[in-house]
C-alpha positions as CSV (number, residue, x, y, z in Angstrom):
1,X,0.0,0.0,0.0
2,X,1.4,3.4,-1.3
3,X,1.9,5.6,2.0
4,X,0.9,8.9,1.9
5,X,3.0,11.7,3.7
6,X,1.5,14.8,5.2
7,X,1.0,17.6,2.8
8,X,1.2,21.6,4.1
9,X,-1.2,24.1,2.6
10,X,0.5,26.1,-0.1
11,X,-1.8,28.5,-1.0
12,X,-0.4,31.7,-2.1
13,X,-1.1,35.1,0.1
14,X,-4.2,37.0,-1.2
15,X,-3.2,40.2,0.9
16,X,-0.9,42.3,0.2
17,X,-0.2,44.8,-2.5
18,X,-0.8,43.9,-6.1
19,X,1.8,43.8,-8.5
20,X,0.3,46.5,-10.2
21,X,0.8,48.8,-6.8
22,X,3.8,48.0,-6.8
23,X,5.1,49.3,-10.2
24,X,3.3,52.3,-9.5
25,X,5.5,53.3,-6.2
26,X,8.4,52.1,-7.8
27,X,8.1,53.1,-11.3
28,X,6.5,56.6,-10.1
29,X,9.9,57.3,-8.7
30,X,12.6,55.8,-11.1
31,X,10.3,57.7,-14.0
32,X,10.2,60.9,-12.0
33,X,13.7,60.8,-11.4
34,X,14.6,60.0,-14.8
35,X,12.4,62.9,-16.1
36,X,14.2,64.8,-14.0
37,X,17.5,64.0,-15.1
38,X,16.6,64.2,-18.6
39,X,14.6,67.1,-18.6
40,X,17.6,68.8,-16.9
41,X,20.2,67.6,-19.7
42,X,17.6,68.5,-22.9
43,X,16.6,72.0,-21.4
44,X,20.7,72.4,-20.6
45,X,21.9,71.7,-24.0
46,X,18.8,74.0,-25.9
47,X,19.9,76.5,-23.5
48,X,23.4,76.1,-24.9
49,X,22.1,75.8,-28.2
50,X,20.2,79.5,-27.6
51,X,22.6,81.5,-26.1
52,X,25.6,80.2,-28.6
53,X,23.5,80.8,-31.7
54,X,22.5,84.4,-30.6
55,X,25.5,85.4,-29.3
56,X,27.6,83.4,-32.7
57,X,25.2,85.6,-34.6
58,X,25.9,88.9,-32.5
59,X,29.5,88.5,-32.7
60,X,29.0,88.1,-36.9
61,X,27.9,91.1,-37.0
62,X,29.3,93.5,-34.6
63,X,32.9,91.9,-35.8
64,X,32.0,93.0,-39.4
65,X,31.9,96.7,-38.4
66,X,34.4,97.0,-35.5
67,X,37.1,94.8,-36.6
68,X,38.3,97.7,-39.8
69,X,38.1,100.6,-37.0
70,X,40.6,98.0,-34.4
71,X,43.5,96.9,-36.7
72,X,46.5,98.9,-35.5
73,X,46.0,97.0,-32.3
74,X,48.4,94.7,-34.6
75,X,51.4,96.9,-34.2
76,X,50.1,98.9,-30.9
77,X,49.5,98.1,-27.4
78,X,46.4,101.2,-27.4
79,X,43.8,102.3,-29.8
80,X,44.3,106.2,-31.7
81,X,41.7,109.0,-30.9
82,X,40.6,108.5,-34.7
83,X,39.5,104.9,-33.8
84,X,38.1,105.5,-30.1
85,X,35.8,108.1,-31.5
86,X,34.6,105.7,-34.6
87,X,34.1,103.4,-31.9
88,X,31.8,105.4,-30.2
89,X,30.0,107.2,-33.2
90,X,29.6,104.0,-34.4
91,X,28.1,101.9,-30.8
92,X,26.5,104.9,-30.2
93,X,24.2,104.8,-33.5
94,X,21.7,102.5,-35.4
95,X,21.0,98.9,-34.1
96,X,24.1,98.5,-31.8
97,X,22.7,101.4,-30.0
98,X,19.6,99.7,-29.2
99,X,21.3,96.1,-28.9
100,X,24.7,96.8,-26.9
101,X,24.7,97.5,-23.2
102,X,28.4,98.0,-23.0
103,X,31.0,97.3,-24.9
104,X,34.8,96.5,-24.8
105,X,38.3,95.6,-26.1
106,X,40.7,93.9,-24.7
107,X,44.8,92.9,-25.5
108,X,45.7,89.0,-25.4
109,X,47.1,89.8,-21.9
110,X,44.1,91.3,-20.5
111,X,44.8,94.7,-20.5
112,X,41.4,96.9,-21.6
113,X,42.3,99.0,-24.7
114,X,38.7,100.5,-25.1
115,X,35.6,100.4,-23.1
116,X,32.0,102.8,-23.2
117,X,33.2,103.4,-19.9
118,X,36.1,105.9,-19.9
119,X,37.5,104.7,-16.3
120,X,37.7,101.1,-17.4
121,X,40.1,101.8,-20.2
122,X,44.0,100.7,-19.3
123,X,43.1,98.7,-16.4
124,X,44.1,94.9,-16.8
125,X,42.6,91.9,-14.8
126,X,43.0,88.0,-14.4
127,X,42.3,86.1,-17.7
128,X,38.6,85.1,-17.5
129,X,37.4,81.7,-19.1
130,X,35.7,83.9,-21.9
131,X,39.2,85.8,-22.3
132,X,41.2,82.4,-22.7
133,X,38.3,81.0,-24.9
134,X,38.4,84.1,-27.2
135,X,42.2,84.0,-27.3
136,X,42.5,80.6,-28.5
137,X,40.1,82.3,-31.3
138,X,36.6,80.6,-30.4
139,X,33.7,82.1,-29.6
140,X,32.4,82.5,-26.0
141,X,28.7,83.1,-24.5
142,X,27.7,83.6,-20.7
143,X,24.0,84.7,-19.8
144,X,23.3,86.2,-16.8
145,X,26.3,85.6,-15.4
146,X,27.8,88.9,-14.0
147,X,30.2,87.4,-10.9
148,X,33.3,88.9,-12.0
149,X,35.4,92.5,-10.9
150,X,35.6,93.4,-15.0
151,X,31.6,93.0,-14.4
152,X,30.7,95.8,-11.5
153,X,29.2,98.2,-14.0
154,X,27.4,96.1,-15.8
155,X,25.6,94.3,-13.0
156,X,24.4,97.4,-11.8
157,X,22.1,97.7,-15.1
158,X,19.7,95.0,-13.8
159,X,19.1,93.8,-16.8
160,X,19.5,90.2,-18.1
161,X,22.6,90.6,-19.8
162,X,24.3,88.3,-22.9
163,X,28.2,88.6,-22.1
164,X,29.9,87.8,-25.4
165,X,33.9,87.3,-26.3
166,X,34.6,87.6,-29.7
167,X,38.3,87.4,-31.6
168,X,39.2,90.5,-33.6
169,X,41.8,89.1,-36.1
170,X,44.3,90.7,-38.6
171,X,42.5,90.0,-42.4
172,X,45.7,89.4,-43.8
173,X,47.4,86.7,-41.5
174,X,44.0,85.6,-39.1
175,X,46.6,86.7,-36.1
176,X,44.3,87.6,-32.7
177,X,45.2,91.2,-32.5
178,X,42.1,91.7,-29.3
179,X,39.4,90.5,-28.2
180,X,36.2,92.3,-28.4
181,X,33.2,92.2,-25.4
182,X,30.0,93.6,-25.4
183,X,27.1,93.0,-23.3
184,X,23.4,92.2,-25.3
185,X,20.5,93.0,-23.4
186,X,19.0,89.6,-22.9
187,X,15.3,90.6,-22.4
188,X,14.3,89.0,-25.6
189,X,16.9,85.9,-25.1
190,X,15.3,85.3,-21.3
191,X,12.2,85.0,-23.0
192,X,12.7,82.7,-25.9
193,X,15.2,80.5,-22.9
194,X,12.0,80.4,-20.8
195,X,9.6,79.1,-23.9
196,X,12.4,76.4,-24.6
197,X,12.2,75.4,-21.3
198,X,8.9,74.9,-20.9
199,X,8.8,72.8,-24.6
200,X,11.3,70.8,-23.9
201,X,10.1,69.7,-20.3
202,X,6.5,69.6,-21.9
203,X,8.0,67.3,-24.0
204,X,9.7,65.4,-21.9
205,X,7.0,65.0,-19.8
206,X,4.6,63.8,-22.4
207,X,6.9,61.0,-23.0
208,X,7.1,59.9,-19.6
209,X,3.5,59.7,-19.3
210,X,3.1,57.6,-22.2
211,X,5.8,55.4,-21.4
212,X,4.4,55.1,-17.9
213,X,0.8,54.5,-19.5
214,X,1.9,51.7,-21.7
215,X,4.5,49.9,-19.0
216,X,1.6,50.6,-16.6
217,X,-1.0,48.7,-18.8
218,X,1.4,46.3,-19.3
219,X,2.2,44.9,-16.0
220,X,-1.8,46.0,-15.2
221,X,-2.3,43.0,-17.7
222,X,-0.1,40.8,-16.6
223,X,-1.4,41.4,-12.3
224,X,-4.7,40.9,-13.6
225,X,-3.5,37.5,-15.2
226,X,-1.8,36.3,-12.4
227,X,-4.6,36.8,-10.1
228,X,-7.3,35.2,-12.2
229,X,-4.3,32.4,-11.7
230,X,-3.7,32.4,-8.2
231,X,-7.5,32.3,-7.5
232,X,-8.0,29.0,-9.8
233,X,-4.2,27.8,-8.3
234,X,-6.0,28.5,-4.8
235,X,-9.3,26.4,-5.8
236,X,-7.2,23.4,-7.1
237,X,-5.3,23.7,-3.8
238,X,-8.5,23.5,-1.7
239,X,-9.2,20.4,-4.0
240,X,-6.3,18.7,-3.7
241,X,-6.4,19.4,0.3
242,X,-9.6,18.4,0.4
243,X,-8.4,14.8,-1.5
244,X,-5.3,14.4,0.5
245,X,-7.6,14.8,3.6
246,X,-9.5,11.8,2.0
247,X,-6.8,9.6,1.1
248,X,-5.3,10.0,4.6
249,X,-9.0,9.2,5.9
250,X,-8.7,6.2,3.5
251,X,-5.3,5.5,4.5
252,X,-6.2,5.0,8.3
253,X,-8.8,3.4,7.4
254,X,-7.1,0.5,5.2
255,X,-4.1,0.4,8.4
256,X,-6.9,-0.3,10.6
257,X,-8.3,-2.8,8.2
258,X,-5.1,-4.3,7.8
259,X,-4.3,-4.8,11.6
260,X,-8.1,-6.1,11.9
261,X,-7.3,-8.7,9.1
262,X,-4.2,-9.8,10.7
263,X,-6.0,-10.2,13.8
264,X,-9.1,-12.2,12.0
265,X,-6.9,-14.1,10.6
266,X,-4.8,-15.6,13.9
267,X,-8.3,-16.2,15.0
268,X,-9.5,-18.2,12.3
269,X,-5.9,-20.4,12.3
270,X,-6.2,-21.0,16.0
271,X,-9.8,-21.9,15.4
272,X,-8.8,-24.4,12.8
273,X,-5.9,-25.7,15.0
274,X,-8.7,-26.6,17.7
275,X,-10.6,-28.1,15.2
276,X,-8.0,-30.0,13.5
277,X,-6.8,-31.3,17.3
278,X,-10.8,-31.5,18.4
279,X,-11.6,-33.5,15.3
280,X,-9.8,-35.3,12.8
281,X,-6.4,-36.2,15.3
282,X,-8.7,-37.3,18.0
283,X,-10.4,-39.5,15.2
284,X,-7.0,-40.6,14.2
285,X,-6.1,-41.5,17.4
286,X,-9.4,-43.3,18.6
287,X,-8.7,-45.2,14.9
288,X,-5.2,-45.9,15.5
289,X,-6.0,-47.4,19.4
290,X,-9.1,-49.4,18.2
291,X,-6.8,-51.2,15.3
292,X,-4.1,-51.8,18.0
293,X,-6.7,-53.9,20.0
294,X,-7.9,-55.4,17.2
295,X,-4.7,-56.6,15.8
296,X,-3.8,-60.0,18.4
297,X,-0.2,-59.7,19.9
298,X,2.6,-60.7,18.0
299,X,0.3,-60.8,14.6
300,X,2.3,-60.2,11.7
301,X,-0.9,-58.9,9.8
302,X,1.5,-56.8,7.2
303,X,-1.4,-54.8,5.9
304,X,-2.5,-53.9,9.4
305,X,0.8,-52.6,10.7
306,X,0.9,-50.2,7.8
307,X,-2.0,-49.2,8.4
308,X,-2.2,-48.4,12.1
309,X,1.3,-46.4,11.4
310,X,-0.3,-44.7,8.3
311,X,-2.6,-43.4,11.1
312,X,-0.2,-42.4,13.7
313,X,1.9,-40.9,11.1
314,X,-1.3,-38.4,9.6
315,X,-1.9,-38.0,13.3
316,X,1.6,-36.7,13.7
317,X,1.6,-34.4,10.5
318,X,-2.2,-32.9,11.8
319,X,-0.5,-32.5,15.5
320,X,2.7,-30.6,13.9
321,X,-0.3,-28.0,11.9
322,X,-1.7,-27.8,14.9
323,X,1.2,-26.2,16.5
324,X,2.5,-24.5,13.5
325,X,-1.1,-22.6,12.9
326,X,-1.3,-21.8,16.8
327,X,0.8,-18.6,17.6
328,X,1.7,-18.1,21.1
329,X,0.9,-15.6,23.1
330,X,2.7,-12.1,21.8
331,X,1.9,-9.4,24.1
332,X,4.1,-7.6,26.4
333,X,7.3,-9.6,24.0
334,X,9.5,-7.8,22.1
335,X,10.7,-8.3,18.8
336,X,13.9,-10.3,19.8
337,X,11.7,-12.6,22.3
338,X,9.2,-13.2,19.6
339,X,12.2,-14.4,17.4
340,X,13.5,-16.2,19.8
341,X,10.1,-18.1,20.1
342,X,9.6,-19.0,16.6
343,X,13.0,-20.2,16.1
344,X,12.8,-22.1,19.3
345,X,9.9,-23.6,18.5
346,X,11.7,-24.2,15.2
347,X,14.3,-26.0,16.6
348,X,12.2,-27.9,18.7
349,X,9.8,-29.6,16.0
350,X,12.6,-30.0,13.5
351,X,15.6,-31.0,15.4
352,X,17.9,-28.4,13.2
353,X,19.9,-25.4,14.3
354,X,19.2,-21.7,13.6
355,X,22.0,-19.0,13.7
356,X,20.4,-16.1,15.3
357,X,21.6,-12.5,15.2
358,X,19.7,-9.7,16.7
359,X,20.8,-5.8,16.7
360,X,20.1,-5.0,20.3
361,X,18.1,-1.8,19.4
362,X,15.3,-3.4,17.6
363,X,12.2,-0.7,17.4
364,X,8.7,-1.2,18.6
365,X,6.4,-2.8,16.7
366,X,2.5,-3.3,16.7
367,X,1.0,-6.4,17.4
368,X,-0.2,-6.9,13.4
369,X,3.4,-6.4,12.8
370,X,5.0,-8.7,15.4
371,X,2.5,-11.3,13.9
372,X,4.0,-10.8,10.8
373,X,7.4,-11.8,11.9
374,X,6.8,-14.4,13.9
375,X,4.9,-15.9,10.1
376,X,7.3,-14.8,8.4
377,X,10.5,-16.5,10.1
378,X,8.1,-19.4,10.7
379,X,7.1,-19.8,7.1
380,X,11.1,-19.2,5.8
381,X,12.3,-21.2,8.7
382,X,9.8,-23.8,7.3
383,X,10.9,-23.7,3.7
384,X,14.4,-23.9,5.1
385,X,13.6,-27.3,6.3
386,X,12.4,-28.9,3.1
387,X,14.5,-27.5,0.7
388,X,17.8,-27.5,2.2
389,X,17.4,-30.0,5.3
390,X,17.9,-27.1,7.6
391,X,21.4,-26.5,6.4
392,X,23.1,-23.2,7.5
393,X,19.6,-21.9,8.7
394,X,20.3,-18.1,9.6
395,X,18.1,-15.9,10.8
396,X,19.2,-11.8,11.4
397,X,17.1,-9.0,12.6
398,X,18.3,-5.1,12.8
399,X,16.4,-1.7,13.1
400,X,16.2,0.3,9.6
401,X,15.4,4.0,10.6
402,X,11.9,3.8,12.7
403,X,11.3,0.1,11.3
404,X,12.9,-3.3,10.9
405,X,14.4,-5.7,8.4
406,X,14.6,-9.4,8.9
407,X,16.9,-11.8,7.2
408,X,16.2,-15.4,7.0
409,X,18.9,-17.3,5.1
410,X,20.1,-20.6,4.0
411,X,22.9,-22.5,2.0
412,X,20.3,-24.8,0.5
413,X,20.2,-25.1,-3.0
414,X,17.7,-22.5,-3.5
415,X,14.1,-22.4,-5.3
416,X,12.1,-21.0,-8.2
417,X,9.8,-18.2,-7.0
418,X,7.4,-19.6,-9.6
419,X,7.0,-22.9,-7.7
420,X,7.1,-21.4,-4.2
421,X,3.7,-23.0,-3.7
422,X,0.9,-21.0,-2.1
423,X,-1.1,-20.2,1.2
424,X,1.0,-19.2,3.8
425,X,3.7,-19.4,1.5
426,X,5.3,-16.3,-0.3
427,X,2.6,-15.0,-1.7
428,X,0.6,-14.7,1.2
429,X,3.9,-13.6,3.3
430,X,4.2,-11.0,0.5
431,X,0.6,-9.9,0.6
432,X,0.9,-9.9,4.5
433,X,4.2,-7.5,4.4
434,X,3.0,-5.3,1.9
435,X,-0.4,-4.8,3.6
436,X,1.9,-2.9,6.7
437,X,3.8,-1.1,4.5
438,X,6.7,-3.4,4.2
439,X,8.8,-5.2,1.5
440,X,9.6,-8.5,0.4
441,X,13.4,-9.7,-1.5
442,X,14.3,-13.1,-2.5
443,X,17.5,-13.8,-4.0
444,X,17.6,-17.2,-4.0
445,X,20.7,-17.7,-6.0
446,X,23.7,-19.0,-3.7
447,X,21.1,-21.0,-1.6
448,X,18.3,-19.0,-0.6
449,X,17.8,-15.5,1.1
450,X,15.2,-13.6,1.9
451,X,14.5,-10.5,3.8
452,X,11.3,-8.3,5.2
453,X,11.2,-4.8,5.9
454,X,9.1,-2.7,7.7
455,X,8.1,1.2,7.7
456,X,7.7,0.9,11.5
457,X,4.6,2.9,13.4
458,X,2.1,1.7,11.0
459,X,-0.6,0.9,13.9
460,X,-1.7,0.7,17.2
C-alpha cells in the first residue's frame, strides 16, 4: 500500500499589495527621477544651443563693423583717438545702439584698450574663461552671469545681460590682435530660454506619461492574469487538500483494516488448530488405538501394521499443523523474544539449528506487525527445512530507521519463486508484508535468502 506523507497548505497570500501597486510606487519614482534628469540635460543643451547661436550671430555682425576701426592693435599696445571716436560714433548709432549695453576691447594679456566706460580703459585683470576662450580664437557666450570685478558696472544695469567674447583678427594673416566684449541685453533671449524650457520639459514629460501608461497597462495585464491564476491555483489547492484529507481518511482506514485482518486471521488459524486437534487427530487417534486392539499380539498382519502407522503418522503431520497454525501468546514480547520463540519452537519440531543475530536496538512494533514476523520466520524457517534440510539456517534481525528488516537465510540449493507453492507461502507472506507497508526480497541464488522490511509505526 502506497503511503501517503503529510502535505502543508500552499496556497499563495491574497493580501498584500498587487503587482500593479507595486510598479506604480516604484516606477513613479525611477520615471520621475529619470524625467528629472533628462529634462535637466535636454533643457541644458537648448539652453546652450540658444545662447551660442545668438551670441555666434551677434559677434557676426558686430565683428563686421568693428574689426576695420581695431586693426592697428596689430602693431600697438592702445587704440588712436581716430578709432576710439569711430568706436563710439559707431556703438553709439543704429542697431548697436539699441542692442549693446556695453561694450569692450581687450589685449591677449588682459589689458582693456577701449571700453563705453572711460574709467575702465588701461586697467588689466585676471584672464577670464571667456578671455582664454576668445584668445584661443573661439567664440564664447555667458547669460546672466555677471560674478566677475571686470563686471561691477554692468551688474548694476539689472538687466538680463548676454556677455559675449569675440576674436578681432588681422585680415591678412588671421593673427588675434584683441578680443572684443559687449554686453546684449537679454530681455528677448530670457524669453525665448524660458519658452524652450517649458517645450522641452513639456515634451519630456509627455513621454514619460506615455511610457508610464503603456508599462503601466502592461504589468496591469499581466497582475490581472496572475490573479485570475492564483485564484484558480488557490481552488485546485483547496481540492487537492480536500483529496489528501480523504486519502489520509482512506489511508487509516485500510491500516486499521489491515491490523483487523491480521487479527481475524490468527483467529481463524487458531480456530482451525482446535478443530483439527478436536476433530480429525482425536479420530486418528481413537482409529489408531481401536486397530491396535484389534490386531492380536505378536500378529504379523502386514497390511494392518501399515496401516495403524499410516494413522499415527497423519496424526503426527495434523498435531505438527496444529502447533505451527497456533501462535503463542505475543503481548508484552518484544521483537527479539518473539524471534527467539519461533526459532525455538523451530528447533524444537525439526531438530535443526538456527544462527540467530539480533541488533540489540530493535524498534517497537504493533502487534499486526509482530504477527508478521513471527509468520514470516516461521514460514522461511519452514521452507528452510524442506528444501535445504535445515542446512546453514540463519536468521538476522536489525532496526532500519523507525522500522525493521529481517533476514532469514540458508545455503540450500535455492528455489524457483514460480513454484514457491501458495497459502501461507510467499505470496501470502508478501501480501501480508505489503499490507503494513513493508517489502519483500528473495534472492535465491547462492542457496536461498530472503528479507522483510518494515516502515515501522504503521498501527496501534
Amino acid at each position: 500500500m502506497e503511503r501517503t506523507s503529510d502535505t502543508k497548505d500552499v496556497r499563495a497570500p491574497t493580501g498584500g499589495t498587487s503587482l500593479a501597486r507595486q510598479f506604480v510606487l516604484a516606477a513613479a519614482g525611477v520615471l520621475l527621477f529619470g524625467m528629472s534628469m533628462i529634462g535637466f540635460w535636454v533643457s541644458g543643451r537648448i539652453e546652450d544651443s540658444v545662447i551660442h547661436n545668438a551670441a555666434a550671430a551677434t559677434a557676426l555682425y558686430v565683428d563686421s563693423i568693428i574689426a576695420p576701426l581695431t586693426q592697428e592693435l596689430a602693431k600697438s599696445n592702445t587704440l588712436g583717438e581716430g578709432a576710439r571716436v569711430a568706436l563710439t560714433e559707431t556703438l553709439s548709432q543704429g542697431v548697436l545702439r539699441e542692442k549693446l549695453i556695453a561694450f569692450k576691447i581687450w589685449k591677449p594679456d588682459g589689458t582693456i584698450v577701449f571700453s563705453n566706460e572711460d574709467g575702465a580703459i588701461g586697467k588689466r585683470f585676471e584672464m577670464t574663461d571667456g578671455l582664454v576662450t576668445a584668445k584661443a580664437g573661439q567664440i564664447h557666450a555667458e547669460f546672466n552671469q555677471l560674478e566677475g570685478p571686470e563686471n561691477e558696472v554692468e551688474r548694476l544695469s539689472g538687466l538680463p545681460l548676454l556677455e559675449i567674447y569675440s576674436p578681432i583678427r588681422e585680415p591678412w594673416s588671421g593673427d588675434i590682435i584683441g578680443i572684443a566684449e559687449f554686453y546684449e541685453n537679454g530681455v528677448d533671449l530670457s524669453s525665448e530660454l524660458t519658452s524652450a524650457r517649458l517645450q522641452s520639459w513639456l515634451v519630456v514629460g509627455v513621454v514619460t506619461l506615455v511610457m508610464f501608461a503603456l508599462l503601466f497597462g502592461i504589468v496591469a495585464r499581466g497582475s490581472r492574469l496572475i490573479t485570475r491564476q492564483r485564484v484558480a491555483l488557490d481552488e485546485k489547492v483547496e481540492t487537492l487538500s480536500a483529496l489528501l484529507a480523504q486519502n489520509q481518511a482512506l489511508r487509516r482506514r485500510v491500516d486499521q483494516a489491515t491490523h483487523r485482518t491480521a487479527d481475524l486471521n490468527e483467529r481463524y488459524l487458531r480456530r482451525l488448530s482446535a478443530e483439527l486437534h478436536d476433530g480429525p487427530a482425536q479420530l486418528l487417534a481413537f482409529a489408531s488405538l481401536r486397530l491396535g486392539s484389534i490386531l492380536p499380539a505378536g500378529s504379523t498382519n502386514q497390511d494392518g501394521e501399515r496401516v495403524k502407522t499410516a494413522l499415527d503418522d497423519a496424526m503426527r503431520d495434523i498435531r505438527n499443523i496444529c502447533r505451527g497454525l497456533t501462535l503463542p501468546e505475543l503481548d508484552g514480547l518484544g521483537v527479539e523474544d518473539v524471534l527467539r520463540r519461533v526459532i525455538a519452537a523451530h528447533e524444537s519440531r525439526t531438530g535443526t539449528r538456527v544462527a540467530f543475530t539480533c541488533d540489540p536496538a530493535l524498534p517497537d512494533l504493533s502487534k499486526a506487525e509482530k504477527i508478521c514476523a513471527y509468520r514470516f520466520v516461521q514460514e522461511t524457517l519452514n521452507n528452510a527445512a524442506r528444501h535445504a534440510a535445515g542446512i546453514g539456517q540463519q536468521v538476522t534481525a536489525s532496526a532500519a530507521g523507525s522500522g525493521i528488516e529481517i533476514t532469514v537465510s540458508d545455503k540450500g540449493p535455492g528455489f524457483n519463486r514460480r513454484t514457491a507453492g501458495e497459502g501461507l507461502g510467499l505470496l501470502g507472506l508478501e501480501e501480508r508484508i505489503a499490507g503494513l507497508g513493508g517489502k519483500l526480497d528473495l534472492d535465491s541464488q547462492n542457496g536461498a535468502r530472503l528479507t522483510m522490511r518494515l516502515p515501522g509505526n504503521t498501527g496501534p
